[in-house]
N, C-alpha and C positions, 0 to 999 in steps of 0.2 A: 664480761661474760665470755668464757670458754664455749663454742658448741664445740656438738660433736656429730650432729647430725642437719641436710635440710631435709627439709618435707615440700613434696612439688606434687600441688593439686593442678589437675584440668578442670575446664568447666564443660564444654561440648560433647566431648568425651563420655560425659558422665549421661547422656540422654540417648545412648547409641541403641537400648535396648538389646536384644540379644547379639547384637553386634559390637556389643561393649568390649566383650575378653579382646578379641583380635585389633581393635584397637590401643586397647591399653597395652598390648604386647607390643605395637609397634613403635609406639610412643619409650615405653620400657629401653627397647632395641637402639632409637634412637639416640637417647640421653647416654646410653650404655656407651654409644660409638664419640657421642661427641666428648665425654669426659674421660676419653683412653689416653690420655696425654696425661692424665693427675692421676698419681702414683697411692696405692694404699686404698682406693672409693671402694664401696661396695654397697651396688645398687639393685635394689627390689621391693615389690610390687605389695604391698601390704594396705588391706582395708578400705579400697577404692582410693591410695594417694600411693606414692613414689616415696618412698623413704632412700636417702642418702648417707651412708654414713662416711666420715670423714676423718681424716691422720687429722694428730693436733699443729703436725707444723704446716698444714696446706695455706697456701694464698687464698683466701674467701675473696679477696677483690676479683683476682681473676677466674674463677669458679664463677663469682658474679655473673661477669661479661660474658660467658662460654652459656650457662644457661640460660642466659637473654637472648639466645640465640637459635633456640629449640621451638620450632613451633608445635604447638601442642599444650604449652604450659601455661597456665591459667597465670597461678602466682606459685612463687614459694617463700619459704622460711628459712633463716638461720634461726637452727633450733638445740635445749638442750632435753636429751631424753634419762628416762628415769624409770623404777621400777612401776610393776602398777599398786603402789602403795599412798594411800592418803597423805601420810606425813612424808613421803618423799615429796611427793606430789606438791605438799606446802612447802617445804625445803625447797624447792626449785627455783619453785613464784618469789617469793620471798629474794633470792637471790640478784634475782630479775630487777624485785624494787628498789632494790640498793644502790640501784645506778637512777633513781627520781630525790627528785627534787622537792623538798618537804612541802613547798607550795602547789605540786601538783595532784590531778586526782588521776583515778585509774576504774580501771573497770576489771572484770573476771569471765572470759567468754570461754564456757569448755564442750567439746563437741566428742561425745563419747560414742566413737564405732564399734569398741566390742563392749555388747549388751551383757556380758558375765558379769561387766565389772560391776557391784552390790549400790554404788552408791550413784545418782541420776545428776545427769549434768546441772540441772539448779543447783539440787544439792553439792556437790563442788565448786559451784562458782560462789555460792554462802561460805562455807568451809573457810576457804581458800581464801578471799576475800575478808572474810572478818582474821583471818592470821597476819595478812597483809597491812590493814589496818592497826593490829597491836604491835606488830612489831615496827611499824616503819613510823605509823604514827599519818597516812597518808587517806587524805577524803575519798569516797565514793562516789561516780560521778556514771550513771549507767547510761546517759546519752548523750554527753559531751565530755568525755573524758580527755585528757592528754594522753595516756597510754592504757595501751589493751593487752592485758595478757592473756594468749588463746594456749589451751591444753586441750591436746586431743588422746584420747586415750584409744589405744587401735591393740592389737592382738596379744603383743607379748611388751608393750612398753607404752609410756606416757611420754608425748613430746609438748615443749615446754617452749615461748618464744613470742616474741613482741615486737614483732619487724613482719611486713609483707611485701613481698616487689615484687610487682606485673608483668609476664611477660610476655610473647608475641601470641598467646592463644591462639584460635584459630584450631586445625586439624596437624596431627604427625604426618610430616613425608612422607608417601608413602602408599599411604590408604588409600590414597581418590582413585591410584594407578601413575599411569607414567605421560608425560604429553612434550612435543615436541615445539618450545621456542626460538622462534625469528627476532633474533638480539644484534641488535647495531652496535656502533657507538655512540650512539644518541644517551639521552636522558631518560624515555619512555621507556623500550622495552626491557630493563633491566629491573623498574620496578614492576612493570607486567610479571616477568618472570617470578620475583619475588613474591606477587601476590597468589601466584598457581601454587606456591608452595605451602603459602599460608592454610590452601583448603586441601592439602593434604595431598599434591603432586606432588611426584618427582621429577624434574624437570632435567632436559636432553635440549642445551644449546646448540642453536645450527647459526652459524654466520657469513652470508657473502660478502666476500671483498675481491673488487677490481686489482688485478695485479698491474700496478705503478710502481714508478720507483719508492713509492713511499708505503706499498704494499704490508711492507715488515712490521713499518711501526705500528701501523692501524691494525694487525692480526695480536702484536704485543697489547695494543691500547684491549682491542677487546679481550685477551685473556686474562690480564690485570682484573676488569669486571667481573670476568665469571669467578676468577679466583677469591673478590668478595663475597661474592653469592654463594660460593662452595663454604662459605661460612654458614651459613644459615642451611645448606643439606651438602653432606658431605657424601664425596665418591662423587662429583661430578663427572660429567664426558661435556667436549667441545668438538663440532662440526663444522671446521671450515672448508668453506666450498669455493673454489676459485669460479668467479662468474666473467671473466671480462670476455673470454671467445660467445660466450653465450652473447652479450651486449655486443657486439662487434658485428656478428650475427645480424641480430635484430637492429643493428642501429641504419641496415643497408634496404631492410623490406618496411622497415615501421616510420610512419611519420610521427618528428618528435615530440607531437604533443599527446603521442598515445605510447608515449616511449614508458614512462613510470608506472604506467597500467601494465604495462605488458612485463617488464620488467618482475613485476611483483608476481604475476601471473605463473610465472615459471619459477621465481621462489618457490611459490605457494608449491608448486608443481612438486619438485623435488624435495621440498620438507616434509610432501605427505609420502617419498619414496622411502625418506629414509627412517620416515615415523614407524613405516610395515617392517624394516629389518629392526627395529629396534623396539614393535609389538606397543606403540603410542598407542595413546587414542584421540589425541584432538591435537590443536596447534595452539599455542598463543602468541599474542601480540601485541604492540603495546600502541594500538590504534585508541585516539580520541577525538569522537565525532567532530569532525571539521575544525579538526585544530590547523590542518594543513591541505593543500592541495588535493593530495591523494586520499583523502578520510571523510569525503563529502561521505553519504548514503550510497551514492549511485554508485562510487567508486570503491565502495568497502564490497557492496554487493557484485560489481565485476569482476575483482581480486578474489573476494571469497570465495565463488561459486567455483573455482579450478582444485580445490581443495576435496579430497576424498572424505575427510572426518570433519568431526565438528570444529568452527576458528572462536575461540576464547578470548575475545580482548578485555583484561578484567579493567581498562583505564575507561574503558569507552565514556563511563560518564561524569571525568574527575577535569578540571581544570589543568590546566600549563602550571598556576603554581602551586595549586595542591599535590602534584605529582615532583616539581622540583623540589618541596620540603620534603617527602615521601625518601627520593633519592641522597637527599644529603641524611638523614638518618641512616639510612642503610650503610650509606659509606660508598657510592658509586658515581655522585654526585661529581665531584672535583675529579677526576677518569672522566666522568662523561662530556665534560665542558673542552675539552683538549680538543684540538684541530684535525679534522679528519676526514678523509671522503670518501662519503656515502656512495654506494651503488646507482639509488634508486636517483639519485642527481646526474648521474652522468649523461653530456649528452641529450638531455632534453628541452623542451622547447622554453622560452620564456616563460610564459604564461601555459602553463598543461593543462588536457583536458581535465574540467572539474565533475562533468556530467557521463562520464563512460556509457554508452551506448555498447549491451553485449552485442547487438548482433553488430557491426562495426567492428568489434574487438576480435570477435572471432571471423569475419571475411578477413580480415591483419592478417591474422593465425595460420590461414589456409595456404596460405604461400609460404609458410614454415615449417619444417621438417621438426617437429614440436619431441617429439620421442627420441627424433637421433640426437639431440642439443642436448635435451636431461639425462641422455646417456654418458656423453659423454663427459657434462659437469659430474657425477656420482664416480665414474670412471677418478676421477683427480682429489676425491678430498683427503683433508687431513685431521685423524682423532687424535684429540689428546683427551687425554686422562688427568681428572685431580681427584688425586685420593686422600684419606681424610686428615694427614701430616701439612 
């Protein structure tokens, strides 16, 4: 079968109530941007779905992969479109069955969006259905069938198709607003960030690394990540902030078992600086309750409270390996396993405080020039830009 078009339903989307149009347009916008690499598309917005139409010599595998990568998208179809005519209509289907198998049955499922057209969706799935049966010679099977052929009839044409693929649904980039991610090279916050996008963030990566001599490759390790992630919302921006004077700083006033507390502290500090130039509204991060040292209660609630906006951890209540499958889907997985070191390790005690006491935290604090140190980390960093090539 030749298409010529897919059709890409939402499903959340679809509950936005008056909120629905500015959604749908972003979702539109999006797909718009991520399929500007495929030459001939031309995509828009008809009868509450996405129509797609498409050159005959395009790659569908990879059109596949690009649109599995769109959050927003419910499922779509490789579809063939058609007049809005009955016996086209049969002509299609038909078409369709010529690729079953005599031993299989079939069903006729049609969803008619514009109500001009005279004849009712039963009524065409009867129609249709008993043509498909004379001519293919193929059983009826309306609850256990092997294949479905679904027609949807929407404004100016009938699409035609028997295939469905799932995609990341969830919310368009976009929508929720913009919020500012704290991404290691670790495993976690990469699929944190992932998940803020899911519900319709756009996400602004910030990264501290200790400048060592192995500085380089861990700035390269993390931009390789973001660069996956700038698959799934494109136009990224990356924020690396050089933290070692800060740590060098604090490793002279802080005792080291309050060293990781405090450390995050002043992250937390200058991601919510750079979240106001950059009009954020929250943080996220890829904390899950005591999975580690620093993730008790005590110490999410000492870390968090330095934070001007709300802190989003979407991992908080996923395991170590429901998040390591999470990440090898994604694709950041094998990046994230690679040897690297971490900030919030430097320098600290054996065994760290697990139970952070703020008033403790902050007497530390008091002997630290806390404004002139986030000054002059913001003073040093470096943005890069991935745009949508």
């Amino acid at each position: 079968m030749e298409f010529d078009t897919v059709v890409i339903h939402y499903g959340e989307i679809g509950i936005k109530g008056k909120n629905r149009p500015f959604f749908e347009k972003v979702l539109l916008d999006n797909v718009k941007m991520h399929l500007k690499r495929f030459r001939g598309l031309k995509v828009r917005r008809i009868s509450g779905r996405l129509i797609v139409e498409i050159a005959e010599d395009l790659n569908l595998e990879e059109l596949r992969k690009e649109l599995l990568k769109i959050h927003g998208i419910h499922h779509f179809s490789f579809s063939k479109s058609c007049p809005l005519d009955i016996e086209e209509i049969k002509r299609v289907t038909v078409e369709f069955a010529k690729e079953y198998s005599q031993n299989e049955s079939f069903r006729v499922e049609c969803v008619r969006a514009n109500k001009k057209f005279e004849i009712s969706s039963q009524e065409v799935n009867k129609i249709v259905g008993e043509e498909i049966s004379r001519k293919r010679n193929l059983k009826v099977n309306l609850k256990h069938p092997d294949h479905t052929i679904f027609i949807e009839i929407c404004e100016e044409k009938a699409y035609v198709y028997d295939n469905k693929i799932y995609g990341l649904k969830g919310l368009p980039v976009g929508v929720s607003g913009k919020v500012i991610a704290l991404i290691s090279g670790g495993i976690d916050s990469p699929v944190a960030s992932f998940l803020a996008m899911k519900r319709g963030c756009r996400v602004v990566f910030v990264h501290f690394f200790n400048i060592t001599g192995h500085s380089s490759g861990v700035k390269g390790k993390v931009e390789r990540i973001v660069r996956v992630l700038n698959e799934y919302q494109r136009n990224s921006k990356l924020y690396l902030v050089p933290f070692r004077d800060v740590q060098m700083e604090l490793i002279k006033k802080v005792p080291s078992k309050y060293r990781m507390l405090i450390y995050r502290r002043f992250m937390f500090r200058i991601a919510s600086e750079i979240a106001e130039k950059e009009n954020a509204k929250a943080l996220v991060v890829g904390d899950s309750i005591s999975q580690v040292a620093s993730q008790t209660l005590e110490n999410l609630n000492a870390v968090y409270n330095t934070s001007r906006l709300v802190v989003l951890p979407p991992l908080i209540g996923m395991d170590k390996e429901e998040i390591i499958e999470m990440a090898k889907k994604l694709g950041t997985y094998e990046i994230s396993i690679e040897p690297y070191e971490d900030c919030c390790s430097f320098m600290i005690a054996k065994h760290p405080e697990t139970k952070g006491d703020i008033k403790i935290i902050e007497e530390i604090e008091s002997h630290i020039d806390i404004e002139e140190l986030v000054k002059k980390c913001l003073e040093s960093i470096i943005v890069i830009d991935f745009h949508e090539s």
